[in-house]
N, C-alpha and C positions, 0 to 999 in steps of 0.2 A: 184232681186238677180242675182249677175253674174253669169255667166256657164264658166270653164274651165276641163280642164281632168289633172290626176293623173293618175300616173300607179298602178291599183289593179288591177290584174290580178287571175281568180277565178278561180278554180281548183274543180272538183267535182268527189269525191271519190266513185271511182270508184269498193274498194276493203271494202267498209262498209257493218259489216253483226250484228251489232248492240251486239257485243258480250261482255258479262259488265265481272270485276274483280272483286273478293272476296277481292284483297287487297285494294283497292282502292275504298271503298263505303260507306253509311252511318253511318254502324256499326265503321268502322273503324277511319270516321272522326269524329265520335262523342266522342268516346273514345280521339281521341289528345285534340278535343275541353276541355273536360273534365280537361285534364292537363293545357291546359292553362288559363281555369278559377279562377286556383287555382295562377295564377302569379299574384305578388300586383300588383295594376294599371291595370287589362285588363277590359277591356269595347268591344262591339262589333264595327267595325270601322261603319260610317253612309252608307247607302244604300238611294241616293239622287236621288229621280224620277224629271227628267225633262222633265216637261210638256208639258211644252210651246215649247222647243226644237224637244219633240217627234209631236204635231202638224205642227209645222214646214215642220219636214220629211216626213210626211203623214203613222205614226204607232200612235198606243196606247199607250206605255210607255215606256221610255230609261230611265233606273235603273242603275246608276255606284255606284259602291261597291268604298268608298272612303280609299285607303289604305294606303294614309301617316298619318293617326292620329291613324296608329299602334304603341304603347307602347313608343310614342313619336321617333320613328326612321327613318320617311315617308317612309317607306316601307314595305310591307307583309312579307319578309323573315324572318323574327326572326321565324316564325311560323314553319316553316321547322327544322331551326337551335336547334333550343332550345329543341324541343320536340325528335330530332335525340339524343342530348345530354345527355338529359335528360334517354333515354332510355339505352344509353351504360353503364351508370354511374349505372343505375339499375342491367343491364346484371351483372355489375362488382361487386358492391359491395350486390348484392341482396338483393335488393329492390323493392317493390312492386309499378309501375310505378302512380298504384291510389292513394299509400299511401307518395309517392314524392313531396319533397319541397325544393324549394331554399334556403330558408333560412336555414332549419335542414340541408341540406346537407353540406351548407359550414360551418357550427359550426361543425362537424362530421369529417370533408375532414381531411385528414393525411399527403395524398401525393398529389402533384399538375401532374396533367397529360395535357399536350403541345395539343391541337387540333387543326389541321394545314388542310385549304381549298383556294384554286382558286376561286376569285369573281371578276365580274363585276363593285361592288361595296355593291350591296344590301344584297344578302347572306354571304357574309365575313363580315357586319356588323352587325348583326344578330347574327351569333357566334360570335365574339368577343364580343359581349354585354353580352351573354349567358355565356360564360368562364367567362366575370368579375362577374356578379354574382353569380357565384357557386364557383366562388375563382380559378380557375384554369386559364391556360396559352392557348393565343392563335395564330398563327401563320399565316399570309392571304398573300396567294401572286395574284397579279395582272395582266392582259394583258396591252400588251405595248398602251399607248396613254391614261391610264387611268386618268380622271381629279384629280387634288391635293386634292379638297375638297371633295370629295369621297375617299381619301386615310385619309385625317387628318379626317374624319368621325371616321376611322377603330384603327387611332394612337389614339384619343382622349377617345376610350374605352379602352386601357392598353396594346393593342395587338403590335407583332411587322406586321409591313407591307415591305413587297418587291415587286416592281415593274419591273416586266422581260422586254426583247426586244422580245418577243414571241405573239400570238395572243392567245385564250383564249385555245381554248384544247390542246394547247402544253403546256401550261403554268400549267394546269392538270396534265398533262404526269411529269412534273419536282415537283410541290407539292408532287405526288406518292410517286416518286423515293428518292426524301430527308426526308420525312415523313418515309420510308420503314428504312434509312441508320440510320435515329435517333433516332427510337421508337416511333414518333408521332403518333397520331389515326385522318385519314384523316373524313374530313366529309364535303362531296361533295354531291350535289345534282344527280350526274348524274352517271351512273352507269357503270360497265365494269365485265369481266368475274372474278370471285373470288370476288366481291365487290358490293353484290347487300342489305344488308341487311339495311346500313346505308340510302343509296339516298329512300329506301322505306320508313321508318320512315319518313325522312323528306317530301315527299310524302303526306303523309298523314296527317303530321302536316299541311298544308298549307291548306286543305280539309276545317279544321277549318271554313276558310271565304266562302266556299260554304254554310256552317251548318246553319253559322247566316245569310247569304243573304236570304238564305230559309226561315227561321223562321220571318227573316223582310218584307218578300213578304207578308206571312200567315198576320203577321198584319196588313199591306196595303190593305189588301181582295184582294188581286191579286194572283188567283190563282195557276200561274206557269210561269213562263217562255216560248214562243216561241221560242226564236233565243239567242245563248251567243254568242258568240264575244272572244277570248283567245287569247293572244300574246302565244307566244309559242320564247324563245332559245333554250335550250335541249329538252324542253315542257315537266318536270318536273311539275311546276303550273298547265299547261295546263292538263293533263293528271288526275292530282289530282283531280283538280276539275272536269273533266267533268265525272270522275270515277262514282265521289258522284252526278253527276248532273242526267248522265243518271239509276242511281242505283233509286231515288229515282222519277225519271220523265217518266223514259223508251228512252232509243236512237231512239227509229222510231217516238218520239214524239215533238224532240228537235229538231229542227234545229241549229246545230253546228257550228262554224267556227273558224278553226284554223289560226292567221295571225301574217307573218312573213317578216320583213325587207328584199327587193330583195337583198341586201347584203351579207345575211346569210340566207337563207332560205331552210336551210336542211331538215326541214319538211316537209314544201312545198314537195322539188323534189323529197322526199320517198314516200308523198303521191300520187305522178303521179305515183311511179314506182311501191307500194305497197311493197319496199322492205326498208330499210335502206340504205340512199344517205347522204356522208360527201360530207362538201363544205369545201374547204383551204382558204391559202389567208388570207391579212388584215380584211377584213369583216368591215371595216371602217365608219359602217353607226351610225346615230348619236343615236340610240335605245342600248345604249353601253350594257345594260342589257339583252338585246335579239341577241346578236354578239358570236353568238355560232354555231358552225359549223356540230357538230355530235350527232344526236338525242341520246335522252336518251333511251336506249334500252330496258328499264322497264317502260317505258310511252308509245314508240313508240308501241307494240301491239292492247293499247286500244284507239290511236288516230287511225289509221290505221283501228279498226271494230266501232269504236263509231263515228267519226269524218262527217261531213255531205260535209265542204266543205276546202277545204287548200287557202289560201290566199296568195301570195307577192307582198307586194307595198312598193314605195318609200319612201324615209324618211320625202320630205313634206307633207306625208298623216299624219303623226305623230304631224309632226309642227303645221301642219291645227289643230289637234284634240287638241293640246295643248293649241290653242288661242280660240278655242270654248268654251273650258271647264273654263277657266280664264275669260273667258269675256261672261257670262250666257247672252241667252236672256230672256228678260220678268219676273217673277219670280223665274225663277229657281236658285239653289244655284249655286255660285262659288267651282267648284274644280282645283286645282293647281294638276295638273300633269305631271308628267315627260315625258321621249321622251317615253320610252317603256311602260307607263301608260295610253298615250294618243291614243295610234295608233288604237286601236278599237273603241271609238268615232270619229279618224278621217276618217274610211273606211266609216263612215254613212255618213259624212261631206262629204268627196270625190262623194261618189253616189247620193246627192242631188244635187252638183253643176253639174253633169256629163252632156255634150248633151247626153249623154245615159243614162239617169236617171231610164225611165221607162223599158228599158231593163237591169238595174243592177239590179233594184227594185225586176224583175222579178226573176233572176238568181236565187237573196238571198234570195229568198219565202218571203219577205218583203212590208205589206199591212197593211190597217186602224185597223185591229185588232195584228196586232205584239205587243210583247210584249220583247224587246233584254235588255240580263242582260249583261252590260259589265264590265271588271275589271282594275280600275286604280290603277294599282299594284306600284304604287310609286308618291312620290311627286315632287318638284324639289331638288332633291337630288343634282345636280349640278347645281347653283342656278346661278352662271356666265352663262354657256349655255341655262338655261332657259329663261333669261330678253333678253338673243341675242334672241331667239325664236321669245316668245311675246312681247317685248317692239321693238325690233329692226329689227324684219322680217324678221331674216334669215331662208334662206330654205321656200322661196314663193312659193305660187301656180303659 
């Protein structure tokens, strides 16, 4: 096997005091879970242990959480989206969120209400999935460079889409301001002073796939999780899930790792600093999903006391992890993963091929009994830049 090096550069939090949140825990993700059992078509996405991959690496089991065979949309966001919707539309017409249904709603719906959000791609389509089926209107605008088939994703659910000259949290900042001028009701992941009630819900809808990974370990007879692995942009997911991971595992128990594209890696630099660090700039890395520059400030607390260790690496750790996952060793299943899907299989990828192997191994508390849950939080949603990936070897080691 050949040996080269990747930039993953490991950061160890320094400011972790293992301190969990009431919003962000099992009660809580059980309850969204709940809601969206009741969506027609949900099933839990597969939780696919690779074996033969984890011998490989010299651990016990690499478990990816497979999230493009979410509600047929290759993405985890709908989970956020839908159950944040789902909740205002309670708030508004008072309704009891257990006793909520898409279908009663939209035979019900009188007046059509505009939900207007900033996506990367994955959560703007998620809501606009969620507005069509509850009958309502939705509105998504986009960071500049964002691919077409990620926008006709967003057109082909009923929604209108705009595409700014902006990068992503400016593009935020202008959704707000036209959303405030026209009565829309924003429903954004990430959070800001006056605007924290919606990005919690979604929060915790996304909890969801921590709920059923857990309950798919339990039937594997795998006890628990050693080490997760979390992409992190705002680290809205990230935050989510580790809410529910460390609630029900204990944080001094888990070994963590928060990783972020060197691009955009505001997480990362808040966690050197322990404080909140925006990054500017294009943020032009190919994880266009995780190209977000200003931590979400209702995550950032519990990455900040939960978190074990901050990661940023390059975008061919991403590629790498995209061509591993596609092209399985030995028995293990094929997953198709996207750039920002991949990147936590490929820090494993990266640390096997490393001449420092045995000293990353060490870094990430990573041995014959590890057991690391990671999450391929999309598929190839832009399905042009995927085949360049893995068919075509762009973005080599």
């Amino acid at each position: 096997m050949s040996v080269f090096s990747l930039k993953v550069a490991i950061e160890d939090n320094r400011y972790f005091n293992g301190e969990t949140s009431p919003l962000f825990s099992k009660a809580q993700a059980q309850k969204a879970r709940e809601f969206h059992k009741k969506i027609a078509g949900y099933q839990p996405t597969p939780l696919c242990a690779l074996d033969d991959l984890a011998q490989l690496f010299g651990v016990r089991k690499i478990l990816v959480k497979d999230e493009s065979k979410r509600f047929g949309l290759n993405a985890f966001k709908m989970l956020g989206g839908a159950y944040a919707i789902a909740q205002l539309l309670c708030e508004k017409y008072q309704i009891d969120i257990n006793a909520f249904s898409f279908e009663k709603f939209k035979a019900m719906a009188t007046e059509k209400m505009t939900f207007a959000t900033t996506t990367d791609g994955n959560h703007g389509r998620g809501v606009a999935w969620a507005a069509q089926q509850l009958g309502q209107h939705a509105v998504v605008y986009m960071p500049k460079g964002s691919a077409q088939e990620r926008v006709d994703h967003i057109l082909n659910l009923g929604a209108e889409c705009i595409v700014t000259d902006m990068n992503y949290d400016d593009t935020v900042r202008l959704t707000m301001k036209t959303a405030q001028e026209r009565g829309w009701q924003v429903v954004q992941d990430t959070a800001w002073e006056g605007y924290t009630k919606i990005p919690t819900w979604i929060m915790q809808g996304y909890a969801t796939l921590a709920d059923e990974a857990a309950e798919q370990m339990r039937q594997m007879q795998v006890e628990r999780p050693t080490h997760v692995l979390l992409q992190a942009g705002v680290g809205a997911m990230a935050a989510g899930v580790l809410g529910y991971l460390v609630d029900v595992f204990g944080a001094d128990k888990l070994h963590s790792v928060i990783v972020e594209p060197d691009l955009a890696d505001c997480v990362y630099r808040s966690g050197v600093k322990g404080e909140i660090v925006n990054v500017g700039g294009d943020m032009a890395t190919i994880m266009a999903g995780l190209a977000c520059g200003e931590p979400n400030p209702l995550g950032w607390p519990l990455l900040r006391n939960c978190a074990t260790q901050f990661i940023s690496c390059q975008d061919s750790v991403a590629a790498l992890g995209m061509r591993v996952l596609g092209n399985p060793l030995g028995n293990d299943p094929r997953i198709i993963s996207g750039e920002s899907g991949a990147v936590g299989l490929g820090v494993l990828a990266a640390v096997h091929h490393s001449p420092q192997r045995a000293q990353l191994m060490q870094k990430l508390g990573l041995d014959s009994q590890s057991v690391v849950l990671l999450i391929s939080s999309e598929g190839d949603t832009d399905v042009k830049h995927y085949r360049e990936v893995v068919w075509e070897g762009k973005h080599p080691v």
